[in-house]
Every structure is written in C-alpha cells, then in structure tokens.
N, C-alpha and C positions, 0 to 999 in steps of 0.2 A: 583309729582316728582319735584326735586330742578329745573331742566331742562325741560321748558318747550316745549313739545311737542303737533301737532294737530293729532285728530285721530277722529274715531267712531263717524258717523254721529247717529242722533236718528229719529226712526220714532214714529209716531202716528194714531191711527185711531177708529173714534166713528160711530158706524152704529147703529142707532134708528130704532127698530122695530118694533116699532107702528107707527101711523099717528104722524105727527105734532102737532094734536089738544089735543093729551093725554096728553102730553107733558105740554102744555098750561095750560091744566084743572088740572093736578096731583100738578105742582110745580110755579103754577103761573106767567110761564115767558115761553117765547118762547125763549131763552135764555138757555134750559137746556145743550144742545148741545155745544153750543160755549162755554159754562160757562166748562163743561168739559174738553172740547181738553184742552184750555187754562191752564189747570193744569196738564194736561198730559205732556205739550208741556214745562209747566215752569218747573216740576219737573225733565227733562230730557235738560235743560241749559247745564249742565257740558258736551254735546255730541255736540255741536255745538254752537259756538258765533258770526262766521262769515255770517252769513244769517239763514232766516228762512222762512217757504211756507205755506198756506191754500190754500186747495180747497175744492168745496161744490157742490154735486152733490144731484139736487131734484127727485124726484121721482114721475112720472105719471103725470106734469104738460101739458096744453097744449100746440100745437104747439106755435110761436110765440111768447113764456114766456122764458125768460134766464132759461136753469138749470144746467149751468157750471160756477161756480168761480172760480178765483183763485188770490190770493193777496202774496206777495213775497218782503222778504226785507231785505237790510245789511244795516240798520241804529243799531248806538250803541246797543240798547237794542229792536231786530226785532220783538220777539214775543208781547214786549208791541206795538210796533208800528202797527204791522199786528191787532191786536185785539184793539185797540182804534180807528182804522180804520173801523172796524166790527162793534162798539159800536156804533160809530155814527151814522150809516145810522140805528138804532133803536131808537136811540135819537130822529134823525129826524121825523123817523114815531109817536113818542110821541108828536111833535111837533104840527105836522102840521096834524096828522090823529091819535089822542089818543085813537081812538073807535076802531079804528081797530087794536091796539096792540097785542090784542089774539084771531085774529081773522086770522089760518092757512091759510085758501084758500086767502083770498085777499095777506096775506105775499106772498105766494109762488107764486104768480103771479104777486106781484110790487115791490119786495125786492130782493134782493142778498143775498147768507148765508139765506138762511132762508131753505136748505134744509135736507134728513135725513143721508145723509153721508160725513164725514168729514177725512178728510186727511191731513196730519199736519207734519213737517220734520224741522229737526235743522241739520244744514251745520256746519260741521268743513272741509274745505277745503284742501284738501292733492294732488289738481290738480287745475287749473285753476286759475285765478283770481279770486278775492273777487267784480266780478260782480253779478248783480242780475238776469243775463241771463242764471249762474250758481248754483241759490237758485231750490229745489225742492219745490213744486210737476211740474216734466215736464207735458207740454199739448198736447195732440194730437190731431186734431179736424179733423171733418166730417162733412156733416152736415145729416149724415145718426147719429140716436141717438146710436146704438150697434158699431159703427166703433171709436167714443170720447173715451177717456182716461188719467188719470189721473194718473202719475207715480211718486212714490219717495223713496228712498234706502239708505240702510247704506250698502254700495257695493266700492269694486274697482276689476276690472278685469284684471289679468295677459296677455290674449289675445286681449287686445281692438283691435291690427289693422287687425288681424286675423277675428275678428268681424265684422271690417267696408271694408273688402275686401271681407266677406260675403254678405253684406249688396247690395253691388259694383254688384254681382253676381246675385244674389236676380231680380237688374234690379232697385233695388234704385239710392238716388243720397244725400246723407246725406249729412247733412250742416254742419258737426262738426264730427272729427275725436275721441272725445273721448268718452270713456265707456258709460256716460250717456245718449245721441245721440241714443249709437248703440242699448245701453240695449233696450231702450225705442221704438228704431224702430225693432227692433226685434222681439219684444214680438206686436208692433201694427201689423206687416207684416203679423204673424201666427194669430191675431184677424180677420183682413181682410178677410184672405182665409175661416176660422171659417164662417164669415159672409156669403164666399159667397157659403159655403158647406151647411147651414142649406138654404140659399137660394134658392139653385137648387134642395136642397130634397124638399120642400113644395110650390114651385110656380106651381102655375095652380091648387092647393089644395085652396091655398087663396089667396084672391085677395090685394091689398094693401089697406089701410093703416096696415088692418088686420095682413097682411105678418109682420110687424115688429114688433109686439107682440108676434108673434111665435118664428122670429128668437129668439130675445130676451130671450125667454124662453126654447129654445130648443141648445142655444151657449153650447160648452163645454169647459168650461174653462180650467179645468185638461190637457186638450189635447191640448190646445193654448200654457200654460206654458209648458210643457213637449218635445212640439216641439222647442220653442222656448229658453228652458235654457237648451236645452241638448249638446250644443255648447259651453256655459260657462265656464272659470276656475278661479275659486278668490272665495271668502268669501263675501255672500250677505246677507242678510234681506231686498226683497223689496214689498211693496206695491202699492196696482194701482188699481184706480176705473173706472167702465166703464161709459160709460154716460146715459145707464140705471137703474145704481145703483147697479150692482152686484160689489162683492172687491174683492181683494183676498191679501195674503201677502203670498211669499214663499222664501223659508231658503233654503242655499247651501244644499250638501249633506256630507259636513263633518262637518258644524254644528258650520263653524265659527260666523258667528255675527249674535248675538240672536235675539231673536223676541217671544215676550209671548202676549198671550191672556185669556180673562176672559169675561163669557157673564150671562147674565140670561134674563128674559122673557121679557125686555125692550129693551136691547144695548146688543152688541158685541163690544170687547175692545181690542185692539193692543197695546203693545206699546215694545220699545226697551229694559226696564228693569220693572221688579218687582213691587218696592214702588212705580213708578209713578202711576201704576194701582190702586195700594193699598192707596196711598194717592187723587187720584181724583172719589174713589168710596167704599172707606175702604170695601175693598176685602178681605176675605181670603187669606191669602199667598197659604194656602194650594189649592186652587179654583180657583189659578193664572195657566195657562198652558202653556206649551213652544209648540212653531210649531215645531215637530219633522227636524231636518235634512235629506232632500231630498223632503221635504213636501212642500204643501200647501195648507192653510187655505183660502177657498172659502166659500165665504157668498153670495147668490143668491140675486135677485132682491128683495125678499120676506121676506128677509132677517133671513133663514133658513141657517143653517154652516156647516161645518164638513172639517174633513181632508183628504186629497188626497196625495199618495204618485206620487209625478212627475217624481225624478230622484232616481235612486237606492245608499242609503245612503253607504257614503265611512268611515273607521274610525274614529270615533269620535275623532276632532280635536277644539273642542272649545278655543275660544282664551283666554289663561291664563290671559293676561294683564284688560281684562275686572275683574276679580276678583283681581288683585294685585291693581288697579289704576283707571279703566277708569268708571266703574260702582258705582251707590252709595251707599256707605257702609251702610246706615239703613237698606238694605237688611241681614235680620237675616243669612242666608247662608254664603254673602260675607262676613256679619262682623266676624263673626266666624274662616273664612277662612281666612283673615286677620291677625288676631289676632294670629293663630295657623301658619301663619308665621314669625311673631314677636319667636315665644314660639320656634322653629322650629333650629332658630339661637344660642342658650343660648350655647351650645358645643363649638360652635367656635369662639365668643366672650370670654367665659371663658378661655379659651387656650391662646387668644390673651391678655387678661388684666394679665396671666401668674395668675388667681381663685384671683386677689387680690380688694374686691370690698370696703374694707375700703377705700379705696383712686382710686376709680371708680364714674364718672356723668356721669348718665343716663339721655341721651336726644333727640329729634326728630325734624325733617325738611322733608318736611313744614305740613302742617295741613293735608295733604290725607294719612302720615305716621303713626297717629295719632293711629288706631286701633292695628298696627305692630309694635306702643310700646306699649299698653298694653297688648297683646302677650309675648314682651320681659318681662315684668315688670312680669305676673304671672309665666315664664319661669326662672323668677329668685326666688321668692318666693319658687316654688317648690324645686329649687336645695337649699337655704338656709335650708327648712323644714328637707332634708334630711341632711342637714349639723348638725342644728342643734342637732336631734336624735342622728346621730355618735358620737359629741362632746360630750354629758349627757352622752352614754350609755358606751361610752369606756373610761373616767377616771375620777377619780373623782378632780370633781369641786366644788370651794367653793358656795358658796349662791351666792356671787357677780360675780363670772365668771357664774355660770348657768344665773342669772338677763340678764348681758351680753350678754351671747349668746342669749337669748329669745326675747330681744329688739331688736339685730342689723336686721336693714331693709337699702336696698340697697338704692343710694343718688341717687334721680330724683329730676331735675328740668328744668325749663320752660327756657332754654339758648338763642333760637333763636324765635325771633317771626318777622312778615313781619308786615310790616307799609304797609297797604293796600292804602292808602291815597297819597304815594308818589309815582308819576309816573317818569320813566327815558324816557322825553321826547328826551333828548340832544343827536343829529346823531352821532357827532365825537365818533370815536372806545375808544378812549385814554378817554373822558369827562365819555363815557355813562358807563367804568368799572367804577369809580370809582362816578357812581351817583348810582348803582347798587349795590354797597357796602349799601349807607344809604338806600335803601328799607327794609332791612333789622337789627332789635335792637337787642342786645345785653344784656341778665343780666348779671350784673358786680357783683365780691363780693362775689361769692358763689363757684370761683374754686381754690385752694390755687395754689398757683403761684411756678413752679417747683416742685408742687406735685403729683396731680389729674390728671387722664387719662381720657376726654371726650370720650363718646361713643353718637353717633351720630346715629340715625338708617333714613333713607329714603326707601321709597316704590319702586327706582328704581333708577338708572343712567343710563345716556344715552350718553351724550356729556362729563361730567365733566366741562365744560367750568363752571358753577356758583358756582362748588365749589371751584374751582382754585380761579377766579378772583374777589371774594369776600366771602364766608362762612368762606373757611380756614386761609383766612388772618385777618375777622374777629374773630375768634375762638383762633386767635393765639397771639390778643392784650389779651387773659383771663389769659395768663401766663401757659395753660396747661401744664404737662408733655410730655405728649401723645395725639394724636387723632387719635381714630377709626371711621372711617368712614364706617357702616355697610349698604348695600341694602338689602332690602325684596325681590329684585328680582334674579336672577341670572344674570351672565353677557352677556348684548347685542351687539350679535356680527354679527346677521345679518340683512339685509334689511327685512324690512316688503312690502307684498304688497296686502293685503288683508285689508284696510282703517284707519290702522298709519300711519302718513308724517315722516318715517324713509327708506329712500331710498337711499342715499347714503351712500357710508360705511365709506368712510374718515372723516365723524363726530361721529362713536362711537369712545369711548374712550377702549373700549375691544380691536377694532380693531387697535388702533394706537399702542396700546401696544405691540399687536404679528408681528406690523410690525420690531417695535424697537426691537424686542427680536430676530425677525427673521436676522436683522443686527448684534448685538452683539454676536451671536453666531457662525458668518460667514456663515451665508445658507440663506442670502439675495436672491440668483440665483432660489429659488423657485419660487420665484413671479413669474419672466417670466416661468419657466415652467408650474404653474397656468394658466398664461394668454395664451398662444399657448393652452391650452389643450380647455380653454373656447372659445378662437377668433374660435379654429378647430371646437367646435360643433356646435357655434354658425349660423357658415358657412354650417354645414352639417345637419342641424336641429335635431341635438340631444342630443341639452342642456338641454332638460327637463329631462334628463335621471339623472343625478348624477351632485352634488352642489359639483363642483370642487375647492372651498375654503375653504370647510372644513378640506382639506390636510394638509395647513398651521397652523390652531391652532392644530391640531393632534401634533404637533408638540411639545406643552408645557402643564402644568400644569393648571389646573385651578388658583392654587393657584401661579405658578410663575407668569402669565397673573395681579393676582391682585395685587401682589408684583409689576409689573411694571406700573400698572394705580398709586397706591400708587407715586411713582417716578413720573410720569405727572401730574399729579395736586399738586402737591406740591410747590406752590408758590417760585420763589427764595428765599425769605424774612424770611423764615418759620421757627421758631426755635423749634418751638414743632417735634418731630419724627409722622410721618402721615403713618397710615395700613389702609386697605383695606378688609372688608370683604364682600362677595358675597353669597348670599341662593344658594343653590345647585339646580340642575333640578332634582336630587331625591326626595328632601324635599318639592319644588315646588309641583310635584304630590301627596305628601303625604295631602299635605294642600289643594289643589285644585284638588280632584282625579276627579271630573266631567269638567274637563275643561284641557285636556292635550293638547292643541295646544302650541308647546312651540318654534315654527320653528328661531325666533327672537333669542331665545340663542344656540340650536343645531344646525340650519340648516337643519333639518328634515318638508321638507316643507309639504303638507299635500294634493297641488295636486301637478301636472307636470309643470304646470308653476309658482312655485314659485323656481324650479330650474333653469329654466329659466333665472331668475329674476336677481338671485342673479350672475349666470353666466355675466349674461349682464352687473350687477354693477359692477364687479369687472375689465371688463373692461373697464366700462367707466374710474375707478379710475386708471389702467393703463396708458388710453390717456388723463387723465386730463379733462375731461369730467364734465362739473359738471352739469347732467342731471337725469330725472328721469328713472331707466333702466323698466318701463311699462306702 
C-alpha cells in the first residue's frame, strides 16, 4: 500500500526427525537444518524487518552439554546477521576441527545450533520499541529440562492487562506488562503445574534421573495449551518448544493469523504462509496444511504430530488484509484472489470514467497492487469483449469500423514507479514532503494534457497522507483531466488490534472524513453522545458488548464517505478534478470467501475485545490521547 503500514509478524519452525547424523550422511552437510529455516525465514521478510529470533533446541544430549540457543537481532538486515552468526561457529569447526565436521555427537556436545528443532520469527513491531529485548523467540529457563521453553508468535491480545493481573493472581511477579511477557508466562505457569502433575503421578514409581524421562514423555501438552489460552482474546499463531524437544504451534479460534504446516518422513514444517514452505522444500501446495482455528499442532519429543483441538473454534474470521496486502502473492490462491479483486472493481470504475476508456490510463501504485491491476486489466477485456459483440452484432459496420472496434484495447501504462534507491533521510516535516515527492518517478508524455482521465488502482489506503502529499501532486504535473484513485480494499475505518500498527483512529482517512461530514451536516453533537455511551461502558465493563462508533458512519453513504476522502487528499494546488473509489465488503468476500475477517472496515470484530478496543480508541481520540487503546 502507497501508506506504509507495520503488521503481521511471521513465524517459523523446522523439526528433524531423524538423528543428526542422517542428516550428515543424506546431504552432506550438517547444515541441513539451518540451511532451511534460513529460507523459511528469508521468504517470509515482508512479515517483519524490525528484528528477527533463532532458537535451537538438541535432543537427548548429555547433562552439562548446552541444548538451548537462542540468537536475536535488529541490525538492518537481522536474519542475514543471526545466520552469518550461525555460519561462523561452523566455519570455525572447519578450522580448527575439519574431522569432525560430520561428525553429530561431538557437534552436539561442543557446538550451538547443532540441534534437531529450530524456531525462527520475523518482528514487525506494532508495541514496544525496536529493542532486541523485544525480538522473539522469548526464553524461559529452568534448569529442570521439561520446565525450558522457547516461545514466538504472530499474536497481539486485546486483554493484556486482564492477562498480567492474572498473572498477579497466579502468585507471579512479571517483569513486563505486555502481551508477550504475559503470553509466554501463562502458557510456562500451566507447563510448571503439567510438570509437577506428571511428577506426583510417578514418584516412588521411578526414581530420578529416570523420573525425567517419564515426565517428559508422559507431559500433556493439549492440556497445558488449553488451560492456558482459554483466557485469551486477540488473533494468534504461536509457537514454542520445550527443552526436551517436543513443539507445538497453536492458532486462535477464529482463525485470524495463519499458520500452515507440511511434513513427511524426515521434517515437520511450520511456517506463517504457503510459498515459504513451498519455496524452502518445493512442497506441494496441495500437501501444504493450515492448523485448523481453535487447534494445535503438537509434535512430541519423538517427533511424531497430529492435531489437537484446544479451544472450541469461533466463526471463521480470518484476516482479509493477509490476502489483499500483507501475504505473498506467489501464492496461487492469493494471486487469484487478487486479481479477481482488481476484476471485481470494473462496474464502478466504468460508471466513474462515465464507459469512456478512449481517453482513460490504466495504472497502479506501488508494486503489491500489481496483481489488482491485472484483475482490472482482464475485467476490462471482458467488458470490451462483450462490447465489442453488441457493436458487430447490432449495426452494421463498415470493414474499418468492425477493424476498429476489434483492435481497441484499453491504455495501460507504467505511470508511477518508486526509485528504491532514494531514501528521505531529512526530519524537518516541511523538507521530508517534499524529498518524498522524488522517491517517487513519473512517466511523462503518455497522458494528453486536459484530456485523459488516470485511473490509479492501490491495494489499500489507510492515512491518505502519500497521496495528498506527493502521488497526486505528482500525477497532476501530467496535465490529467481527471484522477481516479481506486483501492482494492474497502474503506478503513476501524482500529485493528489483532497485529496491524493501526490503532488510532484520527489517522484513517475514512475516519476524518465522517467526522467532517458529521460537521457539515450539523450532527457534530453525536460525537459526544458516542463518547458518554463508550466512557459509560467503559466504566461499567461492558464495552465488549456493542462498537459504539459504528453509529456515526451509519450515518452516511459509502459512497458520500469516498466523495469526502476525495475532498482531503486533494492537494490545494490540484487542477485535475480527484474521485475516489473503494471495493465494497460485499465484493471483498466474493474474492476472498475463505478469509471474511473484515472487522478494520465494518466494525464487526470477531471476539469481545475488539469492541473493546475500538470503544476505548475512540475515546482516547476524544481526550486527545494519542495512545494505543490495548
């Protein structure tokens, strides 16, 4: 999107089911492991740039041998730095010990990373600082081996402090109030007890060292998770290995942020999207499988699988913006789904150009809109196809007008492209608009000046702020007649809070609009009635009940809403006339019917505290607040 936004962290995770040494003997490198994650973890970039985690958990080493790693980094490019990191201490062993390079038992008893589970996460951060104290995988240690754990999630939760006053409760004492903290000691609190339930069944049965072989083998993880995420409310995919090697990843239960797996007789494979799986082990798409919502996927010590329902799965609510933007489109599904919301838009586009595409440029911004114009592009083909039919069939035309009609193909071309190369270093507000204009080139030459109407299509808006402050004023040195500015998405008008950094509401541009509309029409005095209705539930805890700012847009049109974003981004300067079009949330589910989470433009959140949520933003944006409302 032209607006950039941070969202949807990714995980990863590689569990070797054989020994170490097969490993060695099959592909000549003890390396197979890492050589994986590392493509799991680079193909899933786009979910996190702000930090990135490895941990590595051995299996059956002796006492007094490391078999917990964990490396974590926010340098520019973290996964090359975590795995150059990794690389070396092999390098070394090449060095100084080249005999024993494929030689398992001595790795796993003098090396790090040398073990058979691996845990791997990319941070886009939509809480905290861009510290490394905030990269995953969190660690939790014991020095009992079944009590260790290894956590990392594409999660945020609506109740964090409802969480850490459990926690408070519990008899804990957390060192950090947010999600991550709580999730993480939540889920070790109900390991603990696990521990010390299989303990008191089998002592005086066996004696130790013995005893910890048992527990280990007799934990019930289903029942760890299940106590432990049954408190939950927000959109998760988390994963977590224990310190004796058993994993597990488990998915909300409405099914917001995804998490697929792929295994066969060697590995078990996690990861947040599709192709990374497909591209680090050319997988079947079809042999790719999603952890149901309310599941999870436990892999034992033994590294034997299966699925476990935790929590009782709630309507499927998967998050649409993962298919419009945030996932990546090699994925045959999403590309599809893309495309056929490009296709989707052609009605209201055509109405807006008033059918006139002689003098219509077709074009897109920035390159993730890319599939949703050729969506548009074949969405225009098929309405020419039947254009051209009607023209042949209903009069008659000379050989040159038939020629004619059979030729004309709609005007695309490459209008806006990004100079990736130029960065807007410069702080000042006033400098950095107008360094943020040249990030951006311009093909000159191709739009006739007071003729041609640009049609512009983007995969989303969010702020408006880049197109205001540089697209349209560039757009508008081209002499356009007109510009359409069309989104693939519908319009965002609420906070997100299930792991996009869209939480205040006074930066959509949906929302500034229905406020100004809500002025112009004299029923400004709703606000406050909003606001008393939310500060009252707030007070009497039963904001989770009804999103009491959905009142307000009730109030207007879809279509007047885009009519007045139209009017906000509209640059002073702007001599071209500027519209606005929006995909509908009907068309949305047409194109994306496995993924109806659509809470960001309805309001229709998908648990109880994303009404919450939005209750609470909407007072912040009353006191002026400029905080996150979870």
């Amino acid at each position: 999107m032209s607006d950039a936004i941070k969202h949807e962290c990714g995980i990863a995770l590689v569990r070797l089911r054989k020994p170490l040494q097969y490993y060695i003997d099959k592909y000549g490198t003890p390396l197979y492991g890492i050589q994986r994650l590392y493509v799991l973890m680079e193909k899933q970039s786009n979910r996190g740039q702000d930090g990135a985690g490895v941990g590595n958990v051995k299996l059956d080493v002796p006492p007094g041998h490391r078999y917990i790693s964990r490396y974590r980094s926010v340098e520019n490019r973290p996964v090359v730095d975590i795995f150059s990191k990794i690389n070396e201490k092999y390098k070394e062993v090449l060095r100084n010990n080249p005999d024993k390079f494929k030689n398992a038992q001595w790795l796993q008893e003098n090396l790090a990373y040398s073990g058979e589970v691996w845990l791997g996460h990319l941070r886009y951060g939509t809480h905290g600082k861009n510290e490394i104290e905030n990269c995953h995988p969190m660690l939790r240690q014991s020095n009992w081996r079944s009590r260790n754990m290894l956590v990392a999630g594409n999660f945020n939760m609506t109740n964090a402090e409802e969480l850490f006053r459990k926690l408070i409760k519990l008899g804990q004492h957390p060192k950090d109030t947010g999600d991550t903290v709580t999730v993480m000691e939540k889920i070790g609190h109900f390991l603990d007890e696990e521990n010390q339930r299989v303990f008191d069944r089998f002592k005086g049965i066996y004696e130790n060292p013995a005893l910890s072989d048992i527990i280990e083998d007799n934990m019930d993880l289903p029942r760890v998770l299940h106590r432990a995420c049954r408190d939950f409310d927000g959109g998760y995919a988390m994963a977590g290995v224990t310190g004796f090697g058993a994993a597990f990843v488990v998915r909300d239960p409405a099914g917001i942020r995804p998490a697929y797996y792929w295994a066969n007789d060697e590995v078990v494979i996690v990861a947040s999207e599709k192709p990374a799986i497909k591209a680090a082990f050319n997988a079947n798409y079809e042999d790719i499988k999603e952890v149901q919502p309310g599941n999870a996927l436990i892999i034992d010590k033994h590294g034997e699988y299966n699925e476990f329902q935790i929590m009782k799965p709630l309507e499927r609510k998967s998050c649409s913006f993962e298919r419009i933007y945030f996932s990546r489109g090699s994925d045959p599904q999403i590309y599809e789904e893309r495309k056929k919301l490009g296709q989707l838009l052609i009605p209201q586009i055509l109405q807006e150009i008033n059918y006139d595409l002689e003098n219509t440029v077709f074009s897109y911004i920035p390159n993730t809109a890319e599939s949703a114009f050729f969506g548009m592009v074949e969405g225009l083909e098929q309405y020419l196809a039947d254009w051209r039919l009607k023209r042949i069939t209903d009069g008659n035309l000379s050989s040159e007008e038939i020629k004619k009609v059979l030729s004309f193909r709609p005007r695309i071309e490459k209008l806006v492209s990004k100079d990736v190369k130029l960065r807007t270093f410069i702080t000042n507000d006033d400098e950095r608009d107008e360094m943020v204009s040249h990030v951006y080139e311009m093909t000159h030459e191709v739009i006739r000046k007071g003729i041609d109407t640009v049609v512009l299509i983007d995969d989303s808006i969010v702020r408006g702020t880049t197109l205001e402050k540089s697209i349209l004023k560039m757009l508008d040195r081209l002499g356009p007649k007109k510009v359409i500015i069309v989104s693939s998405a519908p319009q965002i008008r609420y906070p997100d809070c299930y792991g996009i950094d869209m939480s205040k509401m006074k930066e959509f541009v949906a929302f500034r609009a229905m406020l100004e509309l809500l002025r112009e029409n004299g029923i400004e005095y709703l606000k406050q009635e909003v606001y008393a209705q939310s500060v009252g539930a707030l007070q009497t805890d039963n904001a989770y009940d009804e999103n009491f700012v959905k009142q307000l847009y009730d109030k207007f049109t879809d279509e007047e809403i885009s009519q007045k974003i139209a009017q906000i981004v509209t640059p002073e300067t702007m001599k071209a006339e500027v519209a606005m079009i929006y995909q509908t949330v009907e068309n949305l589910h047409k194109a994306c019917p496995g993924h109806l989470g659509d809470w960001y433009f309805t309001g229709n959140y998908p648990t109880r505290g994303g009404n919450r949520v939005v209750n609470r933003a909407f007072v912040n944006f009353m006191e002026g607040k400029l905080v996150r409302a979870y």
